[in-house]
PAVEXZA-913502 format. One line per field, with one value per atom (N, C-alpha, C): chain; atom name; x, y, z; residue number from 1. Coordinates in Angstrom, 1 decimal, padded with zeros to 4 digits. Each point is the difference from the previous one (the first is absolute). Layout:
// PAVEXZA-913502
mol	[A; ...]
atom	[CA; ...]
c1	[X; ...]
c2	[Y; ...]
c3	[Z; ...]
seq	[NUM; ...]
END
This chain:
// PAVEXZA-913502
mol	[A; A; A; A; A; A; A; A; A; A; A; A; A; A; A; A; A; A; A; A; A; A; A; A; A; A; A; A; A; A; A; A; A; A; A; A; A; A; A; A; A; A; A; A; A; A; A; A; A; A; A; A; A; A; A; A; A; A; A; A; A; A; A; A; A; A; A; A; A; A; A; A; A; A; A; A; A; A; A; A; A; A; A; A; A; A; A; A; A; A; A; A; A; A; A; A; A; A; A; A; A; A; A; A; A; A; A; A; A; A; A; A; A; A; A; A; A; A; A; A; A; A; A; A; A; A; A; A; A; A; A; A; A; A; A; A; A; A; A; A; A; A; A; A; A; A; A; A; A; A; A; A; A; A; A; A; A; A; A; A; A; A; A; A; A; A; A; A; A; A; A; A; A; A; A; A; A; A; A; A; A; A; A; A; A; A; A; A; A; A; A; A; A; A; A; A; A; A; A; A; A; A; A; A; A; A; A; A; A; A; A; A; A; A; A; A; A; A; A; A; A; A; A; A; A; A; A; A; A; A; A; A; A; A; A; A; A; A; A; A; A; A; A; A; A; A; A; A; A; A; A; A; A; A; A; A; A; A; A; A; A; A; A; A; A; A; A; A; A; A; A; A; A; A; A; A; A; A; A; A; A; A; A; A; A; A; A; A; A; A; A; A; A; A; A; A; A; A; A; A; A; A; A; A; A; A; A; A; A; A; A; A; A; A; A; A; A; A; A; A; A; A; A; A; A; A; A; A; A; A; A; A; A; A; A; A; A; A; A; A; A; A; A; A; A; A; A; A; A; A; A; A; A; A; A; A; A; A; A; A; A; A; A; A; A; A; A; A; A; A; A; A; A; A; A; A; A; A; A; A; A; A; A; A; A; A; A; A; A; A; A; A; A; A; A; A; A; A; A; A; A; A; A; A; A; A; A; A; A; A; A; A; A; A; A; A; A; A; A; A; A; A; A; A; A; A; A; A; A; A; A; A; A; A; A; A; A; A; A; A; A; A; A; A; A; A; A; A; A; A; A; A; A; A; A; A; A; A; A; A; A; A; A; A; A; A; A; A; A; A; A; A; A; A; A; A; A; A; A; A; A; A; A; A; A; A; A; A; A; A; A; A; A; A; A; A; A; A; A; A; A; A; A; A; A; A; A; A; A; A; A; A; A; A; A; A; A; A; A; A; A; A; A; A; A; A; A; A; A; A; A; A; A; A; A; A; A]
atom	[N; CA; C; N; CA; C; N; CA; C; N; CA; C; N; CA; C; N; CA; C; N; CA; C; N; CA; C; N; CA; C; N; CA; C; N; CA; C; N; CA; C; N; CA; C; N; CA; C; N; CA; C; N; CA; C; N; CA; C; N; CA; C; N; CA; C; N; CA; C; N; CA; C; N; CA; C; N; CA; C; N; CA; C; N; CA; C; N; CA; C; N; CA; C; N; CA; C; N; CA; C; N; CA; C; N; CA; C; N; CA; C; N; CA; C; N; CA; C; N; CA; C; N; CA; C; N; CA; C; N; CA; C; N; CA; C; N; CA; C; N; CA; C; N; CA; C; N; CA; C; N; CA; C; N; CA; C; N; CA; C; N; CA; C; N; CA; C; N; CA; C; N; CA; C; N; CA; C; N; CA; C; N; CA; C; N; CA; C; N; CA; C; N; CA; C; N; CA; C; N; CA; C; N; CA; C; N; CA; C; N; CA; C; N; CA; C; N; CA; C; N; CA; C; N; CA; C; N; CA; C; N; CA; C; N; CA; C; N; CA; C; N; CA; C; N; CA; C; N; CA; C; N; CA; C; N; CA; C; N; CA; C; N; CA; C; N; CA; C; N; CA; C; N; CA; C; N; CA; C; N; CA; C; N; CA; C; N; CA; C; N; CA; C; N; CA; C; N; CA; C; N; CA; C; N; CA; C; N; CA; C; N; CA; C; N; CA; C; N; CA; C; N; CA; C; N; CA; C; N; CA; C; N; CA; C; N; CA; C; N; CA; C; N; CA; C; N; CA; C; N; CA; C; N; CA; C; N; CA; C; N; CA; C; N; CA; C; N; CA; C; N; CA; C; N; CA; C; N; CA; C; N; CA; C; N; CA; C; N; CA; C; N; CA; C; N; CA; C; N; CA; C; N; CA; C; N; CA; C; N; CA; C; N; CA; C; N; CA; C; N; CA; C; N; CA; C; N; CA; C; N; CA; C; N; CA; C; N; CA; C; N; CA; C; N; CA; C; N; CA; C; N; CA; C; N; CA; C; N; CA; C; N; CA; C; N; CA; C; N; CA; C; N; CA; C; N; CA; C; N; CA; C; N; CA; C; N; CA; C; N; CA; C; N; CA; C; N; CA; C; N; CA; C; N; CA; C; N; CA; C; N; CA; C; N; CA; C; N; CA; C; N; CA; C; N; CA; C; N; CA; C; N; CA; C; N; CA; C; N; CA; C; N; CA; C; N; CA; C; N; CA; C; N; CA; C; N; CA; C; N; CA; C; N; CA; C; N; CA; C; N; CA; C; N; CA; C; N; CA; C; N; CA; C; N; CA; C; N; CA; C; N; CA; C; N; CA; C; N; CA; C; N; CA; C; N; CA; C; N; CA; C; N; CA; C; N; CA; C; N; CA; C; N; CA; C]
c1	[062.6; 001.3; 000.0; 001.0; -000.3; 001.5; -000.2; 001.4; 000.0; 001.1; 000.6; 001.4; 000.2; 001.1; 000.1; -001.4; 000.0; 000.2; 001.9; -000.2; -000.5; -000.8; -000.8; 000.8; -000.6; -000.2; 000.1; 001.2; -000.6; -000.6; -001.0; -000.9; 000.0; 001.0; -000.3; -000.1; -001.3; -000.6; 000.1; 000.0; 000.1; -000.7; -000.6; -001.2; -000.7; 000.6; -001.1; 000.9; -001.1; 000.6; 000.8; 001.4; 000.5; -000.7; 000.7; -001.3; 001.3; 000.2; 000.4; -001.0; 000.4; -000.7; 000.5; -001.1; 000.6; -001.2; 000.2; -000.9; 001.0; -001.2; 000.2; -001.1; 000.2; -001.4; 000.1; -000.9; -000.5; -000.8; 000.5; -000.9; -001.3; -000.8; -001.1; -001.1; -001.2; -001.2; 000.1; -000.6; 000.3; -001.3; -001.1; -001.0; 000.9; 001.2; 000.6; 001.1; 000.5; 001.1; -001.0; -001.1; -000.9; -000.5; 000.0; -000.5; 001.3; 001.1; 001.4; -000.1; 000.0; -000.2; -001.1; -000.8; -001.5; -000.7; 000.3; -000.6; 000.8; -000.5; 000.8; 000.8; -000.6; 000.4; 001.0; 000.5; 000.9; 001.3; -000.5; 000.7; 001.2; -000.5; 000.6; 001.7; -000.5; 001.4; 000.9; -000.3; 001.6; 000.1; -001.2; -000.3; 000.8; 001.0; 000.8; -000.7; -001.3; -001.0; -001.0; 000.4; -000.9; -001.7; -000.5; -001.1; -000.5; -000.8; -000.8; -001.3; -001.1; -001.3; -000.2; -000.6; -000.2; -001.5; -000.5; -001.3; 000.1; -000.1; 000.4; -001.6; 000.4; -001.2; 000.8; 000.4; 000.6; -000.2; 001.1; -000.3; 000.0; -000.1; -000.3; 001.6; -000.4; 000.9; 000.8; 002.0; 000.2; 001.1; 000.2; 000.6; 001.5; 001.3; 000.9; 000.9; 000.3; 000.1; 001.6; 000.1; 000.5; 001.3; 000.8; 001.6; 000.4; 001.6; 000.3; 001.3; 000.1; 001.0; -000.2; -001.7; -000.5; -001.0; -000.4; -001.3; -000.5; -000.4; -000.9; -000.8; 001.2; -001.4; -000.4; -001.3; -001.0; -000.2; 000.0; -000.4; -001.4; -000.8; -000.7; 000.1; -000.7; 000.1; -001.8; 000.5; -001.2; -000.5; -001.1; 000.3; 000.1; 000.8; -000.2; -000.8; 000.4; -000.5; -000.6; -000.5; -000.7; -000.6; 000.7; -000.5; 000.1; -000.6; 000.6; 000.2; 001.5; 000.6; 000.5; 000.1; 000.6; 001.1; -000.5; 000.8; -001.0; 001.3; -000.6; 001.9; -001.0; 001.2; -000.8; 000.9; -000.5; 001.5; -000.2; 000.8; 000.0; 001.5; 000.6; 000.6; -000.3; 000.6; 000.1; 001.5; 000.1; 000.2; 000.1; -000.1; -001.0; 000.3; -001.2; 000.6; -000.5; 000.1; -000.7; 000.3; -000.9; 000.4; -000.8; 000.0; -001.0; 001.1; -000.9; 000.2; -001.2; 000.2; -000.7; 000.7; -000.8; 000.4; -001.1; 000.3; 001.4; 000.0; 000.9; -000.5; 000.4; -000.4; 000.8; -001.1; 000.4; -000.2; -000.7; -000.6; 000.8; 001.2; 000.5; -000.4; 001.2; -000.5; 001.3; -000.3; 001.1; -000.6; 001.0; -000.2; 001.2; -000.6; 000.9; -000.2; 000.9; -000.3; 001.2; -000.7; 000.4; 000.1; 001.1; 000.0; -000.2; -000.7; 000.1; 000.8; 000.6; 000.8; 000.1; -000.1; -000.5; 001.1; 001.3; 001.7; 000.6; 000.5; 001.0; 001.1; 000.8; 000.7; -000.5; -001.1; -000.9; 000.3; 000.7; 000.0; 000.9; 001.2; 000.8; -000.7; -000.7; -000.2; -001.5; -001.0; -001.0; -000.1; 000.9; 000.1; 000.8; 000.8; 000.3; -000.9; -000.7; -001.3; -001.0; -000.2; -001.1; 000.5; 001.7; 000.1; 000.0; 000.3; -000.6; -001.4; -000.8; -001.2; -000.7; 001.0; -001.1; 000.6; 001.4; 000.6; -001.1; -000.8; -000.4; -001.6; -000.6; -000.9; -000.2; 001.8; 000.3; -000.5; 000.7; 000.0; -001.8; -000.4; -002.0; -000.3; 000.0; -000.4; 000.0; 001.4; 000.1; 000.1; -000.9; -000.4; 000.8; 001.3; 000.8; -000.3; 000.6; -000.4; 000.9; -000.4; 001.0; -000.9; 001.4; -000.6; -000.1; 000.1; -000.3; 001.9; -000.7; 002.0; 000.3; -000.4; 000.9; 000.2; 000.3; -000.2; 001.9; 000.2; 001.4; 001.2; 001.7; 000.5; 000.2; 000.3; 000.1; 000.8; 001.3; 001.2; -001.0; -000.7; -000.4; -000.5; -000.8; -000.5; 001.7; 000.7; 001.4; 000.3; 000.6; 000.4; -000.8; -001.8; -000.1; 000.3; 000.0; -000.3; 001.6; 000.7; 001.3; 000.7; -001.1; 000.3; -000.6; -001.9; 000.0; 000.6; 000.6; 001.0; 001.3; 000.8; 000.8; -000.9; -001.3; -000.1; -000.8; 000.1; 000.4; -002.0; -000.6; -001.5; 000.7; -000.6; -000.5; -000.1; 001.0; -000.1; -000.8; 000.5; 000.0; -001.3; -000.8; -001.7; 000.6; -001.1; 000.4; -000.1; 000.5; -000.8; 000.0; -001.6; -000.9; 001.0; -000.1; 001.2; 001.3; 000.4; 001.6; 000.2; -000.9; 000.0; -000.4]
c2	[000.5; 000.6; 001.2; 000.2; 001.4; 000.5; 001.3; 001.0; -000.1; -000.1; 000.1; 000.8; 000.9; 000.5; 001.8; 000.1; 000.6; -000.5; 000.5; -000.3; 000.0; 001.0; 000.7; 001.2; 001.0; 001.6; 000.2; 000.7; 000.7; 001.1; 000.7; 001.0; 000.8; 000.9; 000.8; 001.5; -000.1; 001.9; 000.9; 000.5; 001.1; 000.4; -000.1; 000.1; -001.3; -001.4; -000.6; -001.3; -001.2; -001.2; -000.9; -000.7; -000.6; -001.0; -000.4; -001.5; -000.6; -000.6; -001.1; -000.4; 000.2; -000.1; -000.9; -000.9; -001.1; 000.6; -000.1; -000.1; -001.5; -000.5; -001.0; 000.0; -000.6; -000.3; -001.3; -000.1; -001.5; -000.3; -000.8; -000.1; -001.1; 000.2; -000.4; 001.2; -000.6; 001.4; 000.2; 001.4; 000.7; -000.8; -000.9; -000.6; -001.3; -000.5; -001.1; 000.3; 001.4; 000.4; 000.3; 000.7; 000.2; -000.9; -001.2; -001.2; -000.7; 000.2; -000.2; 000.4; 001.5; 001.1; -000.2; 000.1; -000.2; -000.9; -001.8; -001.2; -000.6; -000.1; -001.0; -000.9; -000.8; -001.3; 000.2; 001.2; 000.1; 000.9; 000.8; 000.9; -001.1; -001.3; -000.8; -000.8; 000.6; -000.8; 001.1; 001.4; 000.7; 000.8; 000.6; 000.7; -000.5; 001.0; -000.6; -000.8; 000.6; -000.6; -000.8; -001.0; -001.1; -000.2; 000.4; -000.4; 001.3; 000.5; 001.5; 000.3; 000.3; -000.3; 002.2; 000.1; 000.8; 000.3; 001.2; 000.2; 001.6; -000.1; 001.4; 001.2; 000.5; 001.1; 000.5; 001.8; 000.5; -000.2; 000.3; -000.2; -001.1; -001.5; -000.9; -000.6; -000.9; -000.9; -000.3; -000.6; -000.7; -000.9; -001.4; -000.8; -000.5; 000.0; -000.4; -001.1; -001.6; -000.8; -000.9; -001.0; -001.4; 000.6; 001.2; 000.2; -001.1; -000.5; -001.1; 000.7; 000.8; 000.8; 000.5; -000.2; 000.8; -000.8; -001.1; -001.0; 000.2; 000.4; 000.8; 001.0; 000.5; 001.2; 000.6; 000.6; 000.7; 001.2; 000.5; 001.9; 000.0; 001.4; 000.6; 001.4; -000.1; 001.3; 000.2; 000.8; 001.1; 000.3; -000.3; 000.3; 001.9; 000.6; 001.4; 000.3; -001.1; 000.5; -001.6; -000.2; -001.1; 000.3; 000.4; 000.5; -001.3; -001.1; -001.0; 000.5; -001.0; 000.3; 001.0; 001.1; 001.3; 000.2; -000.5; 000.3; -000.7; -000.5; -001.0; 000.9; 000.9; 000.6; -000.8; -000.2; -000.4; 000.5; -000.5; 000.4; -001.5; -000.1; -001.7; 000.7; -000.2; 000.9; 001.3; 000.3; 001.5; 000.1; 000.0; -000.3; 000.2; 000.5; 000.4; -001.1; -000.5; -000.6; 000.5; 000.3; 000.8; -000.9; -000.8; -000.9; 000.5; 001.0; 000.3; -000.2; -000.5; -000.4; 001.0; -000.5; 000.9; -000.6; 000.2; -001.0; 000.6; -000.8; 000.3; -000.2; 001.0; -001.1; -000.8; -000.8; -001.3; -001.4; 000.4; -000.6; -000.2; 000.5; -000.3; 000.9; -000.1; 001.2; 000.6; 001.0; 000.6; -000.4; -000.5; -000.3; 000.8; 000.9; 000.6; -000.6; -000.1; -000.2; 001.0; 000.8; 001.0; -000.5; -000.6; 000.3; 001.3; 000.1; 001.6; -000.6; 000.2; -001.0; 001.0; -001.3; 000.7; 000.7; -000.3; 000.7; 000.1; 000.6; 000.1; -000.7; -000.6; -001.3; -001.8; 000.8; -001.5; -000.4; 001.4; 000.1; -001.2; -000.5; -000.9; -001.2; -000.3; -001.4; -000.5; 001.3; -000.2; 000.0; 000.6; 000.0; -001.6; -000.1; -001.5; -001.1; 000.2; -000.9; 000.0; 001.5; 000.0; -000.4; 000.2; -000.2; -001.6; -000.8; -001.6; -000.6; 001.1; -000.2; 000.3; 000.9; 000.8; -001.2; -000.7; -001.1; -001.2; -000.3; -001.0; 000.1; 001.7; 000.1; 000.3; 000.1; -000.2; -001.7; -000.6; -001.2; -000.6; 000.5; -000.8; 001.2; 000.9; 000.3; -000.2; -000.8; -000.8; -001.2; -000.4; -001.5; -000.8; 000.4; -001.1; -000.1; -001.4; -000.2; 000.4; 000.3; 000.3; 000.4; -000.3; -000.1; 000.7; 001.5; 001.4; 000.5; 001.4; 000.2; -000.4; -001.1; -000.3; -001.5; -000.7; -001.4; -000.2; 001.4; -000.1; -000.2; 000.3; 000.4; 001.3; -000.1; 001.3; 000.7; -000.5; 000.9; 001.3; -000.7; 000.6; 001.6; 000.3; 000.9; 000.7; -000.8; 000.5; 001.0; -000.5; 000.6; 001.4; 000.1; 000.9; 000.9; -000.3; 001.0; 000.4; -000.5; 000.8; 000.7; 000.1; 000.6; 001.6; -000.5; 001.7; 000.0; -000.1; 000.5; 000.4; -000.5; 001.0; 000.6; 000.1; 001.7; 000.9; -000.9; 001.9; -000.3; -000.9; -000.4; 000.5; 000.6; -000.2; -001.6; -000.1; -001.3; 000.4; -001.6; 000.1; -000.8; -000.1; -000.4; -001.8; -000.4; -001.7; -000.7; -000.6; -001.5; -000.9; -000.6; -000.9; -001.8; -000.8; -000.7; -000.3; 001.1; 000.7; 000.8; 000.6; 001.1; -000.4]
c3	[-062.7; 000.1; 000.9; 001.0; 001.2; -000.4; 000.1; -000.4; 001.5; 000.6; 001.2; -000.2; -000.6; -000.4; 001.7; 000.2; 001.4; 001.2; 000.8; 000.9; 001.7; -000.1; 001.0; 000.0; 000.7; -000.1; 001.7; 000.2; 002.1; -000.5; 000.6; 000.2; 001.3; -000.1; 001.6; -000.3; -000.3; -000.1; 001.7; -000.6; 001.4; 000.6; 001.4; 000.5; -000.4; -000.5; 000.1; 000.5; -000.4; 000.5; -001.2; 000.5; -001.3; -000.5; -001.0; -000.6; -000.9; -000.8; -001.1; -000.9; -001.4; -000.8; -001.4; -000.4; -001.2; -001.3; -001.0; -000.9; -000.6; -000.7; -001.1; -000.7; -001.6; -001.2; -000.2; 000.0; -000.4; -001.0; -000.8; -001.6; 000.9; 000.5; 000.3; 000.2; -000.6; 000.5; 001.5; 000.1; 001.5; 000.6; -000.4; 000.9; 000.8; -001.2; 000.5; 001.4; -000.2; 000.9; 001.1; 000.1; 000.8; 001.2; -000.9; 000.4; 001.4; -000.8; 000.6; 001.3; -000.2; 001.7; 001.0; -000.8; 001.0; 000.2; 000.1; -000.1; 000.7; 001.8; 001.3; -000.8; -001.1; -000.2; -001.1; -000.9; -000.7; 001.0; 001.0; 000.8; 000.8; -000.2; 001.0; -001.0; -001.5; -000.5; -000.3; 000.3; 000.1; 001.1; 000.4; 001.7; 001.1; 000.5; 001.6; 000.8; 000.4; 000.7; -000.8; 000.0; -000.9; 000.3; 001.5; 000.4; -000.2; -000.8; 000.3; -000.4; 000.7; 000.0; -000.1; -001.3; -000.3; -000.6; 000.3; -000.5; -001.0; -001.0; -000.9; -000.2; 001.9; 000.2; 000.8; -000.3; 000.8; 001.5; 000.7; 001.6; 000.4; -001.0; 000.3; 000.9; 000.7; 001.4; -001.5; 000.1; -000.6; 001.0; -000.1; 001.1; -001.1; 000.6; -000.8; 001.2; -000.7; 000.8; -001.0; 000.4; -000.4; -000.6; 000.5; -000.3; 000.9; -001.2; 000.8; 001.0; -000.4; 001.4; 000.8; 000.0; 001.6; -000.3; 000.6; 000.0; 000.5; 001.4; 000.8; 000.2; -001.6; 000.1; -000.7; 000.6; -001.3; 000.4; -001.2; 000.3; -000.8; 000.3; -000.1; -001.5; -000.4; -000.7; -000.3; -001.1; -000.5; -001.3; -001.0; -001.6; 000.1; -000.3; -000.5; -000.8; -001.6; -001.5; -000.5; -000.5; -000.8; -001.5; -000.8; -001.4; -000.8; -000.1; -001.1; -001.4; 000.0; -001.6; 000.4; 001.0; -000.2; 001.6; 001.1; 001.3; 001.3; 001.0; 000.9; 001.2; 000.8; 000.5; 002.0; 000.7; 001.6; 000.5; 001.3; 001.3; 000.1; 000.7; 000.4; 001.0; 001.3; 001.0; 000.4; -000.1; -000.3; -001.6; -001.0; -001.0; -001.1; -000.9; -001.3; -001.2; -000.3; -001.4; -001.0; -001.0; -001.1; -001.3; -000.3; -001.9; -000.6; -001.2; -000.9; -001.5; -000.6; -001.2; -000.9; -001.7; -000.8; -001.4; -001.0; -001.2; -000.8; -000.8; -001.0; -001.5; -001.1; -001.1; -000.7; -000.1; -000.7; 001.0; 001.1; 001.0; 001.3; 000.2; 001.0; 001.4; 001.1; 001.3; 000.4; -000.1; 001.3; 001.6; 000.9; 001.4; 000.2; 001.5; 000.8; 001.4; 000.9; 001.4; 000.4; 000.8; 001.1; 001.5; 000.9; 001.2; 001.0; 000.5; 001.0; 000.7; 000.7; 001.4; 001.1; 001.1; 001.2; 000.2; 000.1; 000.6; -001.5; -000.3; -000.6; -000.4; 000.9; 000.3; -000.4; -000.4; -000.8; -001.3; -000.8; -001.4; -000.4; 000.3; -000.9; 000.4; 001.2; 000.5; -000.7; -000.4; -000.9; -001.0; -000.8; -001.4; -000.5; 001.0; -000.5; -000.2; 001.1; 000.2; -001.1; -000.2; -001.1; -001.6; 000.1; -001.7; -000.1; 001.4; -000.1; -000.3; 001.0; -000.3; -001.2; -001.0; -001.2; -001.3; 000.6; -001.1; 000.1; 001.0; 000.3; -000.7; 000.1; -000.7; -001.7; -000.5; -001.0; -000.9; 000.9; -000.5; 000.2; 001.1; -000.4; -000.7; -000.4; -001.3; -001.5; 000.3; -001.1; -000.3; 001.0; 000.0; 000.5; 000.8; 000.4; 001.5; 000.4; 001.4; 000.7; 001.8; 000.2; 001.8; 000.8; 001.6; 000.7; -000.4; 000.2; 000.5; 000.3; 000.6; 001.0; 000.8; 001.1; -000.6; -000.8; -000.2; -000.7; -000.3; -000.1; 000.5; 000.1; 000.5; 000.7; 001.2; 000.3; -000.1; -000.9; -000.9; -000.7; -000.8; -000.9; 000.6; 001.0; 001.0; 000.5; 000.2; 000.6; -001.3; -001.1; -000.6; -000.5; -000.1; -000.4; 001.0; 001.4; 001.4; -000.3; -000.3; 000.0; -001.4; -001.0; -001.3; 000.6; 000.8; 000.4; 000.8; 001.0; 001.1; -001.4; -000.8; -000.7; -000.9; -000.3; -000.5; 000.6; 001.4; 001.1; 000.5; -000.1; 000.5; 001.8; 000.8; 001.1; 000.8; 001.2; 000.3; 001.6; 000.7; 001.1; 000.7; -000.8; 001.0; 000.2; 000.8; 000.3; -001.1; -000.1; -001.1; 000.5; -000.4; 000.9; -000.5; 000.7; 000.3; 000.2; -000.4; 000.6; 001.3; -000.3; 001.7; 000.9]
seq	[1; 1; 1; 2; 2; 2; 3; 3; 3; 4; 4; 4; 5; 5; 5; 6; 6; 6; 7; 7; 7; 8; 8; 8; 9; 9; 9; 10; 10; 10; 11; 11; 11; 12; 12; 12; 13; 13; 13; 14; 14; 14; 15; 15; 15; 16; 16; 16; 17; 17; 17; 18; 18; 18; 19; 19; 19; 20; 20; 20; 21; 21; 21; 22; 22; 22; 23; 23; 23; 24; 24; 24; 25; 25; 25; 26; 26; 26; 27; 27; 27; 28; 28; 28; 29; 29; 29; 30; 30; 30; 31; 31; 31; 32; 32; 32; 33; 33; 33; 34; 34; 34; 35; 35; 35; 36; 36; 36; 37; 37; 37; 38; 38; 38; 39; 39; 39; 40; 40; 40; 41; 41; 41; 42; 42; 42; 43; 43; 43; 44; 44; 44; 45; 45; 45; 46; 46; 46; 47; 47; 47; 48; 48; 48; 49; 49; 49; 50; 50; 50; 51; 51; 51; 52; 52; 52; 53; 53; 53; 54; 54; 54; 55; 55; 55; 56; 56; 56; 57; 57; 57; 58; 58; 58; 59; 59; 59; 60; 60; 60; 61; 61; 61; 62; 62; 62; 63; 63; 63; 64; 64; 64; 65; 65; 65; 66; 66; 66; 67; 67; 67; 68; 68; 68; 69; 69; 69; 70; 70; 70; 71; 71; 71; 72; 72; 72; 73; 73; 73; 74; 74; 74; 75; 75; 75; 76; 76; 76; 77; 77; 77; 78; 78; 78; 79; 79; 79; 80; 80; 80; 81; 81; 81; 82; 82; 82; 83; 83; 83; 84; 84; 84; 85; 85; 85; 86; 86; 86; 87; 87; 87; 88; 88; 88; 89; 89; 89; 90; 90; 90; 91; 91; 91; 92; 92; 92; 93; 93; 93; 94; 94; 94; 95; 95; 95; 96; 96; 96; 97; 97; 97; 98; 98; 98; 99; 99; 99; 100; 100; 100; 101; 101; 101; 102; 102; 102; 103; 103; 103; 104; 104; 104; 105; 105; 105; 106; 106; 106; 107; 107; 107; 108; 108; 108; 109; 109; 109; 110; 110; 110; 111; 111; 111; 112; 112; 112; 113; 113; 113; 114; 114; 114; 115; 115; 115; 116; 116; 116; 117; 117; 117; 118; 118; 118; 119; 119; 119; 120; 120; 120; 121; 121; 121; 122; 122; 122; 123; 123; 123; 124; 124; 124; 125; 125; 125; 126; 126; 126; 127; 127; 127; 128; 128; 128; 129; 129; 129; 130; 130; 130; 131; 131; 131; 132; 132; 132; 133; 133; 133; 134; 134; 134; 135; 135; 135; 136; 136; 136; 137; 137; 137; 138; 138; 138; 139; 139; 139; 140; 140; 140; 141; 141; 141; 142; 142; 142; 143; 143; 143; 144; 144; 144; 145; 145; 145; 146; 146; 146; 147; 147; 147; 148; 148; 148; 149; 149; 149; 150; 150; 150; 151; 151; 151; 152; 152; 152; 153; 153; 153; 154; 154; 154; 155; 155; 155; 156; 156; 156; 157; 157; 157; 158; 158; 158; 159; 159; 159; 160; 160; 160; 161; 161; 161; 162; 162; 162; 163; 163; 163; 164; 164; 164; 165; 165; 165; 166; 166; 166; 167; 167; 167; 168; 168; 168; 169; 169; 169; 170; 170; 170; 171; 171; 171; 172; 172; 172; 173; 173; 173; 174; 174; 174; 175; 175; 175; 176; 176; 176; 177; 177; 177; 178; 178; 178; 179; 179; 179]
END
């Protein structure tokens, strides 16, 4: 079962860079949610980028591929943090992604994901994205199947992009098969 009752956070400290932020808990152990974040082959049923060849040693290359709204392309990034069980933070571009977990008792995890975002104007068009992507990591955590977030409609992405556009998210950046 995943509390999804958070629906992302804007973050714009002063002097620094914005980000969007989700927590959810998951009544699963944090080696299982771990397993979720940091394992190519589980990254590929809720991760935007389905193809991602990661190695968990800081500094390490990481490649992100197979979005079906931009097929062609792959980015590059970076591991920042590799703590298993505890934080798996890289660069996707311009971009910091930070997933951090931590137990709970009674066996479950807190999961946070923090976007840094490269512009500002990224905030409503990523936060939509990710609360698809974090529903989709909802559901393989709990053993249901499911064809990651793009296997949907794309209503579904519409309506949340226009819930944070009315509570005031930061618009404006491209979205990749629209723009």
């Amino acid at each position: 079962m995943t509390s999804t009752d958070d629906a992302g956070h804007f973050l714009d400290p002063e002097g620094g860079r914005p980000a969007v932020r989700f927590e959810r808990v998951y009544a699963r152990p944090v080696a299982a949610v771990w397993a979720a974040v940091s394992d190519p082959a589980q990254l590929a049923r809720w991760f935007p980028a389905p193809e991602v060849t990661l190695d968990l040693v800081p500094g390490a290359e990481v490649t992100f591929g197979g979005d079906p709204n931009a097929p062609d392309l792959v980015t590059t990034g970076r591991v920042l943090a590799a703590e298993p069980s505890r934080r798996l933070h890289f660069t996707w571009g311009g971009e910091e992604l930070h997933l951090d977990l931590a137990p709970l008792p009674g066996g479950g995890t807190r999961f946070a994901l923090t976007d840094v975002l490269e512009s500002r104007d990224a905030a409503a068009r990523n936060a939509a994205g990710w609360e698809l992507c974090l529903a989709a990591l909802g559901v393989h955590l709990d053993g249901g199947a499911n064809a990651g977030p793009h296997a949907g409609p794309t209503a579904a992405w519409e309506d949340r992009y226009a819930a944070y556009l009315a509570a005031g998210f930061p618009s404006g950046a491209p979205v990749p098969g629209r723009d």
